[in-house]
N, CA, C and O of each residue as an XYZ file, in Angstrom:
340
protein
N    -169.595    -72.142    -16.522
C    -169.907    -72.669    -15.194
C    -169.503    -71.617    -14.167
O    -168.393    -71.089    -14.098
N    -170.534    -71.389    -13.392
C    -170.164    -70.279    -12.128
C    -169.052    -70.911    -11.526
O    -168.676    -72.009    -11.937
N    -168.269    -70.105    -10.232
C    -168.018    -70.443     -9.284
C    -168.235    -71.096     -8.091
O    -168.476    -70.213     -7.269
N    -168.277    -72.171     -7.566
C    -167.998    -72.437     -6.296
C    -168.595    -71.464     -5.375
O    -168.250    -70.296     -5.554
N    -169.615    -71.765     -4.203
C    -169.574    -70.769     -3.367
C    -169.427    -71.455     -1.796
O    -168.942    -70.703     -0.951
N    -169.820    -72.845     -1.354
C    -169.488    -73.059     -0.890
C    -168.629    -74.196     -0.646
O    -167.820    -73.615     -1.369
N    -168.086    -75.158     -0.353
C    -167.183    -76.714     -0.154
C    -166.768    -76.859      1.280
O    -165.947    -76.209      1.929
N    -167.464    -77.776      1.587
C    -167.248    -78.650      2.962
C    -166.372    -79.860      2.938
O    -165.998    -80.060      1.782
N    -166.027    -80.511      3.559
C    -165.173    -81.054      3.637
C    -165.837    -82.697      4.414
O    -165.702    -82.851      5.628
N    -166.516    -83.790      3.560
C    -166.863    -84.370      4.143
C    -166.496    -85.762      5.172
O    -166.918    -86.107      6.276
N    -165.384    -86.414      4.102
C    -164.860    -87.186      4.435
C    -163.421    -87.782      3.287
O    -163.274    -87.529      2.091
N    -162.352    -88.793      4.393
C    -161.790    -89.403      3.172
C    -162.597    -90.742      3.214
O    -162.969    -91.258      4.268
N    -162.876    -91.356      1.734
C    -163.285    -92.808      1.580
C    -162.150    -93.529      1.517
O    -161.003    -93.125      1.324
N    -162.698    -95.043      1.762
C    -161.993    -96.280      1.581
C    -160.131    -96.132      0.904
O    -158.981    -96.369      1.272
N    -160.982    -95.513     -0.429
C    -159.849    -95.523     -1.369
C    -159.032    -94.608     -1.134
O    -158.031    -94.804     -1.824
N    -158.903    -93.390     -0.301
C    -157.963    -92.557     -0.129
C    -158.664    -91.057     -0.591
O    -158.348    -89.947     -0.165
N    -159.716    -91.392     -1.601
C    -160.300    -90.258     -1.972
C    -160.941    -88.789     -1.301
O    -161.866    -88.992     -0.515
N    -160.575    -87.381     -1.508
C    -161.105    -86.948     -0.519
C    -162.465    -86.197     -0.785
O    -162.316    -85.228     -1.529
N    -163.503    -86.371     -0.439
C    -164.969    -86.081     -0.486
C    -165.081    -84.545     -0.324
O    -164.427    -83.995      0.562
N    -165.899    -83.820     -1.162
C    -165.752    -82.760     -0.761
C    -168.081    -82.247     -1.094
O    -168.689    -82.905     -1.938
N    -168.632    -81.421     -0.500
C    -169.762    -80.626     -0.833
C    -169.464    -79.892     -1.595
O    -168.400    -79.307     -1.394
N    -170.014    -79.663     -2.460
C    -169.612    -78.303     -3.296
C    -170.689    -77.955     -3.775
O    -171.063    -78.469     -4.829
N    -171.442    -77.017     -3.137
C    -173.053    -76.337     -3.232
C    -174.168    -77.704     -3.270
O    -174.994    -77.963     -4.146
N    -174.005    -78.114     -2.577
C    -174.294    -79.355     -2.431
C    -174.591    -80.769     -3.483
O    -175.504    -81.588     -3.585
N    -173.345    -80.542     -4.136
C    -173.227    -81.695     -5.299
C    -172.033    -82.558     -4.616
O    -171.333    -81.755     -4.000
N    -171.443    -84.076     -4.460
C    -170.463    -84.300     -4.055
C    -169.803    -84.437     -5.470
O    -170.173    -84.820     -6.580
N    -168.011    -83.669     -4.603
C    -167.036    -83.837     -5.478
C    -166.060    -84.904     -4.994
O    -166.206    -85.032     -3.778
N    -165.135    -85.708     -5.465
C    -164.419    -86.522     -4.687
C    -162.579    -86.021     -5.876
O    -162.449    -85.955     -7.099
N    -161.422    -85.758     -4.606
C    -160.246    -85.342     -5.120
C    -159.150    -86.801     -5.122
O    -159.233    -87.746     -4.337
N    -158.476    -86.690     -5.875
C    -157.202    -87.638     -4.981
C    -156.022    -86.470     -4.464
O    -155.678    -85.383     -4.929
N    -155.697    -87.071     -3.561
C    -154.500    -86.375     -2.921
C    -153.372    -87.311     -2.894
O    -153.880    -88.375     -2.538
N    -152.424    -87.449     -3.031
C    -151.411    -88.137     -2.779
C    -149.777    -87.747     -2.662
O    -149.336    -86.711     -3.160
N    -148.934    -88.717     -1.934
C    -148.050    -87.959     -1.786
C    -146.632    -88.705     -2.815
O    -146.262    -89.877     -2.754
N    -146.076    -87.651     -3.673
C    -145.073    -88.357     -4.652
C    -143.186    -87.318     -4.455
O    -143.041    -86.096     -4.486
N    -142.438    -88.044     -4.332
C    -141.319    -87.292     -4.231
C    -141.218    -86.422     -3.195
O    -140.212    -85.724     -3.064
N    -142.249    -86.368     -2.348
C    -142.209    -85.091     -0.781
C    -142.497    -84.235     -1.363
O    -142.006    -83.224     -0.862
N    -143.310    -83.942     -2.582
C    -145.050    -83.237     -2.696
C    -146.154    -83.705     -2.493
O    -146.523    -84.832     -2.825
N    -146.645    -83.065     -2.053
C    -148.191    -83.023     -2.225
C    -149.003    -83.241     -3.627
O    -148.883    -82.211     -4.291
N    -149.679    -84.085     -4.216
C    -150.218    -83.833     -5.399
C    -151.692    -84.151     -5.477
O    -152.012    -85.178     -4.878
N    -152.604    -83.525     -6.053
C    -154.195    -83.448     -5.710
C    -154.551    -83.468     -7.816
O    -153.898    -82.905     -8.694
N    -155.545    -84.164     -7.918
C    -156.423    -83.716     -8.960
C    -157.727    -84.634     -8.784
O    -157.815    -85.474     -7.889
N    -158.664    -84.401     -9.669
C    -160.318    -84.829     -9.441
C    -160.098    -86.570     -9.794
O    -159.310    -87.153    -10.538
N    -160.844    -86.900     -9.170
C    -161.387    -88.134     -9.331
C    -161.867    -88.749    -10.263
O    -161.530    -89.887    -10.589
N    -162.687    -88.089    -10.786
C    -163.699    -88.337    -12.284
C    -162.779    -87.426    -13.345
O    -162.486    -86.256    -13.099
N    -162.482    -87.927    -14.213
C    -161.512    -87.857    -15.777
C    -162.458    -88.676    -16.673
O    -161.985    -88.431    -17.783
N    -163.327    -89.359    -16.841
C    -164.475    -90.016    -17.715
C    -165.644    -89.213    -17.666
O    -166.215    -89.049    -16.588
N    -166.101    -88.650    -18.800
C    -167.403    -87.365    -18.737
C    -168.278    -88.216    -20.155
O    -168.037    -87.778    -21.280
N    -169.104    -89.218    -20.034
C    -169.932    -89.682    -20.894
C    -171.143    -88.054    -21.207
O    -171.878    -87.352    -20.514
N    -170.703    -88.126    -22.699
C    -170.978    -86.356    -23.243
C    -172.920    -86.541    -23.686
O    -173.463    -85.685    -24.385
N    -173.463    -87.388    -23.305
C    -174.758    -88.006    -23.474
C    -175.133    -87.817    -22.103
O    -176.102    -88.555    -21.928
N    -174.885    -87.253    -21.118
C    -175.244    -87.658    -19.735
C    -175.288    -86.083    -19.585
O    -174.395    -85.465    -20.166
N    -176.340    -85.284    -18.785
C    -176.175    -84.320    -18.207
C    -175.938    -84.045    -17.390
O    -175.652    -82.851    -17.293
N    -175.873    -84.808    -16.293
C    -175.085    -84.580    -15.051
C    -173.229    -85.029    -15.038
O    -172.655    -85.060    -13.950
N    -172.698    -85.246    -15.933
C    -171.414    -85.505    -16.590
C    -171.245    -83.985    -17.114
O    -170.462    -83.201    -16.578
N    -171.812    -83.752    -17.881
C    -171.463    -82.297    -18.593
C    -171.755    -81.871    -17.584
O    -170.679    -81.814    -16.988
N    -172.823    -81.357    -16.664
C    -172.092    -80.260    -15.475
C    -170.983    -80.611    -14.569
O    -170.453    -79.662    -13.991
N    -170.503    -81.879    -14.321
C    -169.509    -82.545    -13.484
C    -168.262    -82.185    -14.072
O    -167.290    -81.977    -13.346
N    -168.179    -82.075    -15.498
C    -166.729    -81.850    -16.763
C    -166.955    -80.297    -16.632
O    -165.959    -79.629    -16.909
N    -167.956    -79.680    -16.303
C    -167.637    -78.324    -16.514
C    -167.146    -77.449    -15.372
O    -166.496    -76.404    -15.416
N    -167.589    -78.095    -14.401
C    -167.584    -77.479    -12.819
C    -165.894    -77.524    -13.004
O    -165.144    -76.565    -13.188
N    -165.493    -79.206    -12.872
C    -164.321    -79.352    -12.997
C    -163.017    -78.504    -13.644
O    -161.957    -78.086    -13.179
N    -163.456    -78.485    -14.539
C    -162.995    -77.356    -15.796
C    -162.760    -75.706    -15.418
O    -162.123    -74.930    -16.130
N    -163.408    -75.366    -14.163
C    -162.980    -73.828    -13.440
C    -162.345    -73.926    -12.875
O    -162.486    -74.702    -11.930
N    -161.257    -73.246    -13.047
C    -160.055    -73.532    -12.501
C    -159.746    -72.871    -11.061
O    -158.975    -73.236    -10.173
N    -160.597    -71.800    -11.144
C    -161.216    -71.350     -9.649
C    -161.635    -72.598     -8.922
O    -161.042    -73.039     -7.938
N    -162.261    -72.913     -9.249
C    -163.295    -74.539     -8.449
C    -161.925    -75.086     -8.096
O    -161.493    -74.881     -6.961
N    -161.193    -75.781     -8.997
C    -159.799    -76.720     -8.795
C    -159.287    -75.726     -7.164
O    -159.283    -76.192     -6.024
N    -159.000    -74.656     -7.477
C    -157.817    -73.904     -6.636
C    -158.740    -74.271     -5.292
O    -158.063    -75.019     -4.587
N    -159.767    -74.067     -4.814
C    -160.913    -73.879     -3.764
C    -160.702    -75.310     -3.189
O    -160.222    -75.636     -2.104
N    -161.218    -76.126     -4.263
C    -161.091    -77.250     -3.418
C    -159.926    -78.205     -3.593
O    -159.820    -79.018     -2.675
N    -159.344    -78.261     -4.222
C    -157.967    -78.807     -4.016
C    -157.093    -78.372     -2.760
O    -156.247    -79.050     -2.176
N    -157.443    -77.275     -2.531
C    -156.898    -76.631     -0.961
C    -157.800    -77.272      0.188
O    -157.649    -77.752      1.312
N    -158.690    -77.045     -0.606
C    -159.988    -78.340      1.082
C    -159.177    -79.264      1.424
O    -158.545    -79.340      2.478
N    -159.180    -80.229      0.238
C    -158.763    -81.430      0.057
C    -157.174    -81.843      0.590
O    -157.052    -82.928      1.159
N    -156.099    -81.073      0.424
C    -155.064    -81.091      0.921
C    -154.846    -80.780      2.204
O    -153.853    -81.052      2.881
N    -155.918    -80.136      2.545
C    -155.584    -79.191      3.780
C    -156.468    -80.808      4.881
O    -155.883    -81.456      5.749
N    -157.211    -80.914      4.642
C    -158.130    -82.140      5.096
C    -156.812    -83.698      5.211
O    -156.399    -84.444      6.098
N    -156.618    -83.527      3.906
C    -155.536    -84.973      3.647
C    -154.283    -84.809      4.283
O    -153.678    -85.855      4.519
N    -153.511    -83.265      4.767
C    -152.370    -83.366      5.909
C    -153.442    -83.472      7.038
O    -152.760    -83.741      8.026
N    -154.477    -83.421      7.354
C    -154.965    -83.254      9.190
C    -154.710    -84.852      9.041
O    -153.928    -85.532      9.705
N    -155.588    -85.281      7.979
C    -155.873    -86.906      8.365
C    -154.490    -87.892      8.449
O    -154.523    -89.000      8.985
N    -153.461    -87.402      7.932
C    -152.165    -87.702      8.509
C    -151.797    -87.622      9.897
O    -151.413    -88.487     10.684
N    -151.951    -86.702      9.987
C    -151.033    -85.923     11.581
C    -151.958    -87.270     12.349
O    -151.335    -88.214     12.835
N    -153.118    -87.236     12.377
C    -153.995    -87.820     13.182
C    -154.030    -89.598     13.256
O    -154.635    -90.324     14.044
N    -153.132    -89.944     12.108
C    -153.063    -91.374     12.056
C    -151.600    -92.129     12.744
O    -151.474    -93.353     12.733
């Protein structure tokens, strides 16, 4: 799976989740806060291996470049939406 080239930052949903573009596929992170860290990982952990849009979703996921890129969106997005509440 390539890299990432671009990730926008779209929104947080309902659930806390934070929405992200990523070459225009949506990704969604959790962010949360445990012990006075910060802690972020993907949303989707279920990859039905019969589905092709699952296998590119498990693979994207799986670059760990991708993780670093947008897990920084996502955190960086999830302290603004603090400050601001």
């Amino acid at each position: 799976m390539k890299n990432v080239k671009d990730v926008k930052f779209v929104k947080i949903d309902d659930s806390g989740s934070v929405q992200l573009d990523c070459d225009g596929d949506l990704y969604c992170m959790d962010v949360w806060e445990e012990n006075g860290e910060i802690l972020v990982d993907w949303n989707q952990y279920i990859f039905f291996l019969n589905n092709s849009i699952d296998i590119k979703r498990k693979k994207f996921q799986e670059n760990s470049y991708n993780f670093d890129v947008c897990s920084s969106i996502a955190v960086e997005n999830y302290i603004n939406n603090l400050k601001n509440h």
